[in-house]
N, C-alpha and C positions, 0 to 999 in steps of 0.2 A: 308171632310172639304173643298176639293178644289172646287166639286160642291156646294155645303151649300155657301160658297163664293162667285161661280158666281150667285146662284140667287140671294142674296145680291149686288150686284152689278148691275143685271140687275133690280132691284125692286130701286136702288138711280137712276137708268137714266130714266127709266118711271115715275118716281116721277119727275124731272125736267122737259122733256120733254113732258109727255101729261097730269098728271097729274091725272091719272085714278087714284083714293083711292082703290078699292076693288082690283083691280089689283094688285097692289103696296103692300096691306095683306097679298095677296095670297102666295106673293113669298119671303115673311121675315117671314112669316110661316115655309113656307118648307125651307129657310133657318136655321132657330131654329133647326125644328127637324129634318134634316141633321145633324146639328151642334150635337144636342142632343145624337143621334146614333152613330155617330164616336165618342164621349166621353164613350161610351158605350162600345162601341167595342175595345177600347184603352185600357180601365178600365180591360178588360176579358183579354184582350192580353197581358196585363203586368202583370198581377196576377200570382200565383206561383201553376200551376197546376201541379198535381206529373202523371207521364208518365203512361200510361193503362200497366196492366200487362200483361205478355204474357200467359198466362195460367190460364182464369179466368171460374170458376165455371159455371157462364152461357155460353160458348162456349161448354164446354165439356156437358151441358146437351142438347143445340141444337144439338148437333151431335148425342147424345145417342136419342134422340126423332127424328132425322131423318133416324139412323136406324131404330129405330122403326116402321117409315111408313112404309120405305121400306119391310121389312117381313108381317106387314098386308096385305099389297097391293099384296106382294105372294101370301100367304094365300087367302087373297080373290079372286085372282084369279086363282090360282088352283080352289078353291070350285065352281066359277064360269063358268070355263070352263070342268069340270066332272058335272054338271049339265045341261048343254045344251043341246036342245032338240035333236033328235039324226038326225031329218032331216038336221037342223042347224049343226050337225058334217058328215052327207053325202056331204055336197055341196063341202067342203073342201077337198084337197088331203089329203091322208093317212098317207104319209112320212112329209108333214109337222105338221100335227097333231100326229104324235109320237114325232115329234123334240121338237114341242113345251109343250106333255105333259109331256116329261123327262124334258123341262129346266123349268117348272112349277113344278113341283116332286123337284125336283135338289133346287129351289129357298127356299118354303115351306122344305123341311129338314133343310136347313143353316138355318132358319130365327127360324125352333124353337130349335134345338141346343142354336144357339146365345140369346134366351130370356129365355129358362131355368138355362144354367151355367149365365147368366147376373144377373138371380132372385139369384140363388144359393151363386154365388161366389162374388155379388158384391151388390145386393140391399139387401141382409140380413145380412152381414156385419156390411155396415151400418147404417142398424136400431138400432143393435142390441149397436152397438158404441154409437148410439147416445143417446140408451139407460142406458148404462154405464156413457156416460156423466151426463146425468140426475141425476143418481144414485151419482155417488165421486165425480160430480161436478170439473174435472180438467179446469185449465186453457188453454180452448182449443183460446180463443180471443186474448190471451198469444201470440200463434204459428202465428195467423192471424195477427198480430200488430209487429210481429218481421217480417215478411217479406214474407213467408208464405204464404199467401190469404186466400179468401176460399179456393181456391181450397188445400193448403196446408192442414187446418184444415178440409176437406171434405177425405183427405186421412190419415190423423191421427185418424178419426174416424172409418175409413175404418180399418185402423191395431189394433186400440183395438176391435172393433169386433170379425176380425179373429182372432185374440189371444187369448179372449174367446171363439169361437168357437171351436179352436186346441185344447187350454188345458181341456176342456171339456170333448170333443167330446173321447182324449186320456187317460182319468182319468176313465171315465164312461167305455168305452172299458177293460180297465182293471178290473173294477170293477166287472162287466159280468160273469170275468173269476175266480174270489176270491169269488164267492159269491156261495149257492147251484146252480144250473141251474133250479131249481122251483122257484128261486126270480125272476131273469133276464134275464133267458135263454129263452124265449121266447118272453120276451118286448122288446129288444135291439137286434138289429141285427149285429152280427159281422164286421170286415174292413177286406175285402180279395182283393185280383189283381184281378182286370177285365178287361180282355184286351180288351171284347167287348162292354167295356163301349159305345161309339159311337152308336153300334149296341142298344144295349138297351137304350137309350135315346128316339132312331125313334121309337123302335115297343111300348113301354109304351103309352099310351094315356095321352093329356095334362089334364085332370082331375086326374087323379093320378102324376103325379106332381105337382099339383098344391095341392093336398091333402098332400102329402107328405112336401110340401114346407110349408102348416099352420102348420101340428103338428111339424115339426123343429120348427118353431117361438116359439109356446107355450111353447113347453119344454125349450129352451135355456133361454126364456123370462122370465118362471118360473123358472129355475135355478137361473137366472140374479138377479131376485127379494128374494129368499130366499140366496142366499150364496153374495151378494153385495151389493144391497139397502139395507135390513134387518139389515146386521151389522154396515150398514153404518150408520144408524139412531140410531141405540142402543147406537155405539161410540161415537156418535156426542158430548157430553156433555164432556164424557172425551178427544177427539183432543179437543176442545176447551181450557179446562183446561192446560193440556201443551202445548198446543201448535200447528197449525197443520203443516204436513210435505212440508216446502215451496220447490216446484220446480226452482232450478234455468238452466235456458239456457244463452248460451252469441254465437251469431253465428257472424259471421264474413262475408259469403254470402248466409243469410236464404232461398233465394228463390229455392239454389242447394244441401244447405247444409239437411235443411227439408226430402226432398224427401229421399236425399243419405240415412240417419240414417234411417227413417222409414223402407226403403229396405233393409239393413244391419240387424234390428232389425226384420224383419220377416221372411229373411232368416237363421237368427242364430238360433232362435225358432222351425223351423222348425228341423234343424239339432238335436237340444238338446231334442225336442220331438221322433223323431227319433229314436234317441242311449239309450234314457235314461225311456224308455215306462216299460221295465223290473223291473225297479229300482222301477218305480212309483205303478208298482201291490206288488212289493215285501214290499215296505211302507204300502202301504192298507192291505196288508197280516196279516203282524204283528199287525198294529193299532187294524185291525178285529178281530183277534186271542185273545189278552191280554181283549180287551173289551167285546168279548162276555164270555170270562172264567168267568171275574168277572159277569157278570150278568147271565151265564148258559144259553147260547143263542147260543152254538157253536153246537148243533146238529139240532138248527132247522135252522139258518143260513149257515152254512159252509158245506164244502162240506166234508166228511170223509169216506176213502177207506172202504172197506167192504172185510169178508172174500175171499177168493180165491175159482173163481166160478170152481162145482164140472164138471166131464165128462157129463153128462147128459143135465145141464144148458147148458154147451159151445157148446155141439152139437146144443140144439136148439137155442142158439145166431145166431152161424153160419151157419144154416141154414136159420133162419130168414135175416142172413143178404145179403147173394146169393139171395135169392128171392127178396130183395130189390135191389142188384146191377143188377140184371135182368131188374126189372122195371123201372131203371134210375137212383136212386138216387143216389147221392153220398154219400160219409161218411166223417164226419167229423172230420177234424185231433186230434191228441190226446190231443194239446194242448191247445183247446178250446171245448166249450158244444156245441150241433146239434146245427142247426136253422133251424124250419118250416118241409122240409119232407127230412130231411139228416139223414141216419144211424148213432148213436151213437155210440162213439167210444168202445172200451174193456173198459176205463179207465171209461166212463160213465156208463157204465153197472152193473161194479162192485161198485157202490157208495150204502152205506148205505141211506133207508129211511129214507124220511125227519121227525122230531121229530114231534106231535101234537103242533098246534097253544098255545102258553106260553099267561102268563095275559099280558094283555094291558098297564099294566103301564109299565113293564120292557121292552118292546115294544117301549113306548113315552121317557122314560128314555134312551134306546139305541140310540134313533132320535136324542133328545136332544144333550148328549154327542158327535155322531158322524156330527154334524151338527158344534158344536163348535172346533171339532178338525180338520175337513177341514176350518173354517175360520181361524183357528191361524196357518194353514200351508199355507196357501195360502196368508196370511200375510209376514209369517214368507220371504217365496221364493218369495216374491215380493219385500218388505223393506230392508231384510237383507244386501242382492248383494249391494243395495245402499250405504247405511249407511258404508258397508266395503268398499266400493269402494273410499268413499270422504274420511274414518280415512289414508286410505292409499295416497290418494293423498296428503292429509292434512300432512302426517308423509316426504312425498317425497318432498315437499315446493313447488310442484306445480300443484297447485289445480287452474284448470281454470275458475273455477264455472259453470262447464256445466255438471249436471248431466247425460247425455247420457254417457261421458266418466268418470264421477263413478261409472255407472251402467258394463259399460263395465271393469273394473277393476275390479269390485266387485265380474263378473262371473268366471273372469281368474283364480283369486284366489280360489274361492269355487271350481272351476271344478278342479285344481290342488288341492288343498286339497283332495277331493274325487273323483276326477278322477278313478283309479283303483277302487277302491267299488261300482261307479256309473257304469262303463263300466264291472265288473266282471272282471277282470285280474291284479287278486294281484299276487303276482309273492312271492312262502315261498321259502325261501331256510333255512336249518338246520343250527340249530346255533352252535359254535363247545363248547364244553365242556369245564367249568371253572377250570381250572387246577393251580388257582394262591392260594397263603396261603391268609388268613386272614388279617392278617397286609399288606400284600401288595393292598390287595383287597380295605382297607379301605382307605390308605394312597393317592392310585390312582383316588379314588372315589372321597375324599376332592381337589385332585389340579384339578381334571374335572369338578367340581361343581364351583370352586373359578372361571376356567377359561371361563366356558362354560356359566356359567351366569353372570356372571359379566363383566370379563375383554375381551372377544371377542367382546357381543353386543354391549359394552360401545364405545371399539373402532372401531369396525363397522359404527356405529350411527356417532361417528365423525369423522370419515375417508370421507363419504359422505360430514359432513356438510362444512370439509374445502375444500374437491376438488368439489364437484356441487353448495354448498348454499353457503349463508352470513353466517361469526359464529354468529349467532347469540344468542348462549348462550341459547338452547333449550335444553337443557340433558336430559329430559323426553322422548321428540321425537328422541332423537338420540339413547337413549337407547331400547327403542320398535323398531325403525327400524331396528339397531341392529340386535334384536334375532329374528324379522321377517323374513330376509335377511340370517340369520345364516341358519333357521330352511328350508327354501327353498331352500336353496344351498346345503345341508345334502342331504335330500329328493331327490333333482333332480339327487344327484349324484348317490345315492344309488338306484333308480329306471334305471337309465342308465345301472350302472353295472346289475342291473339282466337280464335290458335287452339285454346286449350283452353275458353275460353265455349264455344265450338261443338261442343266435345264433351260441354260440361256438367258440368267442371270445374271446381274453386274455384283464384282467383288470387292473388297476396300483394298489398300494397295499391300495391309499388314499381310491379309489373306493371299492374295498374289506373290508378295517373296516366300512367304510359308510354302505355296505351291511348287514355282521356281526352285528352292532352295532345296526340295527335297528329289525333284528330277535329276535337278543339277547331280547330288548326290550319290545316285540310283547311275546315272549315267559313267559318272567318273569310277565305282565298283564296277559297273561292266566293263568299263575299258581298263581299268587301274593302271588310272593316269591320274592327277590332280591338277591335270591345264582347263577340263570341262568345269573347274567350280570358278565361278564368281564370286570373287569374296566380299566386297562392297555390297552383294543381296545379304550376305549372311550376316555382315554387319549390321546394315539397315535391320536386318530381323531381331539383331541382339538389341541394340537401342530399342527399338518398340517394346522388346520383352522387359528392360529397365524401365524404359516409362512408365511401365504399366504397374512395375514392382514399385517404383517410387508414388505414383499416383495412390496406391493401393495402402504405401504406408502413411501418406500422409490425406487418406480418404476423406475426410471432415472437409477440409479448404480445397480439396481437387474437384471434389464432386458439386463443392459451391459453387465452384469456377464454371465447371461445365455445364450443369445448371443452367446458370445465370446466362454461359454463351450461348447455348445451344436451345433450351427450352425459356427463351426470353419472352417467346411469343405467348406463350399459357401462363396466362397471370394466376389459376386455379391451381394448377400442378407447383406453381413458386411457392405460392404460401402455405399451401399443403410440405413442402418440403421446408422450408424458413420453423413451421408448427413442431412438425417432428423432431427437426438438428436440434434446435435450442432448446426445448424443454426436455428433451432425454438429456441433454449434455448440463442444461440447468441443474439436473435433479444428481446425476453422477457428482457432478462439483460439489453441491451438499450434502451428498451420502458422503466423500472424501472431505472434508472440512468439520462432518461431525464426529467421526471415530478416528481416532487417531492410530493408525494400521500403516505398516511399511510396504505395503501393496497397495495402499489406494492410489499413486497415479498412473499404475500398470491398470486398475478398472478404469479409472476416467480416461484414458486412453481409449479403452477395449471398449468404454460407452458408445465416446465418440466418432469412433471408428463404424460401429453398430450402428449408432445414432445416422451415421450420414448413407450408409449403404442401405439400409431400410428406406431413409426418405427418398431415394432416389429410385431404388423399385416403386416405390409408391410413385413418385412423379410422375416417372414411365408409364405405369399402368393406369392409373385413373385416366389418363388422356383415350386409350381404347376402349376404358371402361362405361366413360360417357356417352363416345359416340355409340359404344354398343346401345347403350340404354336409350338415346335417344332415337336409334333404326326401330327399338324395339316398341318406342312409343307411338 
């Protein structure tokens, strides 16, 4: 503007002065569009542009494309310089043409290392994601409009990928092993340690990676399409009908929080594929088993021991198999079938022949059935966790609306529910013999029923809702949280005490009928009988579980009591607790005494409640904390 100005300026004194016309144009021309262009430029610079993000999609793929030169350019230059003519490598010295053909060697290995696990672990990923996308259609522009980017939603597609990938690639593995070893045993090739992975990467030739990298597509791709697009277009009419399952997120700082959860949520995955792979064949076990019985498909599918090979057999096993461990091969451990040129284990030796090929239709009927029964499991272990995850948020009054954290509750709860079943370590202990009469048996039974379902959860449920919620007058929810809460607290106890018998531990006598009461239980569903329960334990266990609820509601004076009983001897822990109860509960009484609110004896409650469960952790722990400090001085 300030030039736009002076040619203005100088275009009014040419104009007075010599009076040149086309002069005089020329320079209230250019002062116009001066003028024009700084309103331009004002317009763009006052406008409300949102700041580049730091992490944007095309950054990360210039960089991945500029590795990529970089390893061509190895490549082609290795190939270029083991090509030259050999007069053109006499002229040169020796010692620098080894130097330079190791760091040619040296560049050409990193570079295809780095473009085969690139192909493997990160370009088929996400294809395969974005193929998922395709298929369930999530709100992947969701992630990108919450804050996100692409590049957010370029690595949310990357983890549905390998999630598909894992759970696959883990399912099929196990399948392998459940199935004859003439179905799979030779199309599927086992997951063993290789510690010379590296090494076989270089000596493979990249045409066999690359081979091996299409048929993964195909298969995952074909998988993708029969067990995820397929059912997904079959449901379609009915999620319409009710409704479909809306995801909700609510992030607070998307751009770290994104990342965080997907990382959290691939390493969890990881760990539960891990621990829980046994579990996953022993479900295909069964499924296999009950399904092929009804259809008479269990001798030409499954695998089934076979007599006990005579002397004569086993000598020639064993001899065939010395001549093979001669010639190298290995043998295959027992708890999988060969692959390719591995010795068969004894366990595969001994296997009954496989049945002659059965009709076709019990065949397509098998397909069938077994096709619908991995999608309503893989439904099931996908939705379920959810769905539990928000009734429990929803029962707990805070439910944040971010399905990641009812996903993550959902698994807590399922993995403790069936934790020991999933990991195999249920722990029996023997239950002790019902030695009570009849009438007492029965009398005991009725005040554990009144107490155990009614008057615990009931006041559970609102023990909660005055000391953490609003009362808000929800009895349904306070009664399921209740026996939720009841049924968890049981459980965790009685799983402690066994675990500490086994370490040869002493237990409190609460812990002991928790354990008892649950054998007892365990015992009478096996026989389904109800003479195995003792109901006098079960009682004793309800009274503990009121004590504890009464003790809890009236925490201030119970905890004094105990206190005082129990920790008499540490005068430092008393007055440290006596400091805390009363001046938090001092200060509550004149927060409620100076505003006049129809909720303040529900906080002086809630203070004092606070007030005494804080001083009593505190009690506790300062007494360990000393003597730490004092070992430590």
């Amino acid at each position: 503007r300030f030039v736009a100005s002076g040619f203005n300026a100088t275009a009014n004194g040419a104009l007075h002065n010599t009076g040149s016309g086309r002069r005089v144009e020329r320079l209230q021309n250019w002062s116009r569009n001066l003028g024009a262009f700084a309103d331009r430029l004002a317009a763009r610079s006052t406008s409300a542009v949102p700041p580049p993000a730091t992490l944007r999609l095309g950054d990360l793929g210039r960089v991945a494309l500029g590795y990529a030169a970089l390893g061509i350019v190895a490549c082609l230059g290795r190939e270029l310089f083991r090509s030259a003519p050999a007069a053109l490598r006499a002229q040169l010295p020796a010692r620098a043409l080894r130097r330079a053909e190791r760091a040619l060697d040296a560049a050409a290995a990193a570079a295809k290392v780095s473009m085969v696990l690139a192909l493997k672990m990160v370009v088929l990923p996400t294809v395969l994601g974005a193929g998922l996308e395709i298929a369930i259609k999530p709100d992947l522009a969701q992630v990108r409009a919450l804050g996100g980017g692409a590049a957010g939603a370029a690595l949310a597609r990357w983890v549905l990928g390998i999630t598909f990938m894992l759970v696959v690639t883990v399912a099929v593995l196990q399948l392998r092993e459940q199935l004859h070893p003439a179905v799979l045993g030779q199309w599927v090739r086992p997951h063993e340690p290789r510690p010379d992975l590296l090494a076989a990467l270089l000596a493979e030739p990249a045409q066999q990676h690359a081979r091996r990298l299409l048929t993964s597509l195909l298969i995952y791709a074909g998988l993708l399409f029969v067990l995820v697009a397929a059912p997904v277009h079959l449901l379609a009419p009915l999620v319409d009908y009710y409704g479909p399952l809306n995801l909700k997120v609510s992030y607070a700082a998307p751009a770290a929080q994104i990342p965080l959860e997907l990382l959290c949520f691939h390493l969890a995955l990881l760990t539960l594929l891990e621990r829980l792979k046994k579990r996953i064949g022993d479900g295909q076990r069964f499924y296999l088993t009950q399904l092929c019985q009804k259809l008479h498909l269990e001798t030409y599918l499954l695998p089934s021991d076979g007599p006990e090979l005579d002397e004569q057999t086993l000598d020639a096993h064993n001899a065939f198999d010395a001549a093979a461990a001669a010639a190298g091969r290995q043998r295959a451990p027992p708890e999988r079938w060969a692959w390719g040129d591995e010795r068969p284990s004894l366990r595969e030796v001994r296997l009954r022949p496989r049945a002659p090929r059965p009709s076709s239709s019990r065949l397509v009927l098998f397909s069938l059935v077994s096709w619908a029964g991995c999608v309503l499991a893989c439904t099931t272990i996908a939705l379920l966790p959810l769905l539990l995850g928000r009734l429990a948020l929803r029962l707990l009054r805070c439910d944040p609306a971010h399905d990641p954290a009812s996903l993550a509750a959902g698994w807590a709860l399922a993995l403790f529910a069936l934790g020991p079943w999933l990991e195999g370590r249920r722990r029996h202990v023997e239950p002790i013999q019902n030695d009570a009469s009849v009438r007492e048996n029965v009398l005991c039974g009725m005040a554990f029923v009144l107490l155990w379902f009614l008057v615990l959860p009931f006041g559970t449920g609102l023990l909660y809702d005055i000391l953490v919620c609003a009362l808000d007058g929800s009895y349904g929810y306070d009664f399921l949280l209740g026996t939720i809460v009841l049924q968890i607290t049981v459980t965790a106890r009685a799983r402690c005490a066994a675990h500490a018998i086994e370490q040869g531990n002493d237990i409190d006598r609460w812990s002991g009928d928790a354990l008892q009461a649950r054998s007892q239980l365990i015992a009478s569903f096996s026989e389904r009988s109800l003479s195995a329960i003792d109901c006098r334990i079960l009682l004793r266990l309800s009274l503990y579980a009121l004590g504890a609820l009464v003790a809890l509601a009236t925490a201030p004076l119970s905890i004094l009591i105990y206190t005082a009983k129990i920790d008499s001897g540490e005068r430092f822990d008393a007055s440290v607790f006596f400091m805390l109860f009363w001046s938090t509960a001092a200060s509550s009484v004149a927060r409620d005494m100076i505003p006049l609110d129809a909720s303040s004896p529900l906080a002086t409650y809630r203070a004092f409640v606070a007030a005494g469960l804080g001083a009593a952790a505190a009690a506790r722990g300062l007494g360990p904390l000393k003597r730490w400090l004092d070992a430590a001085h």
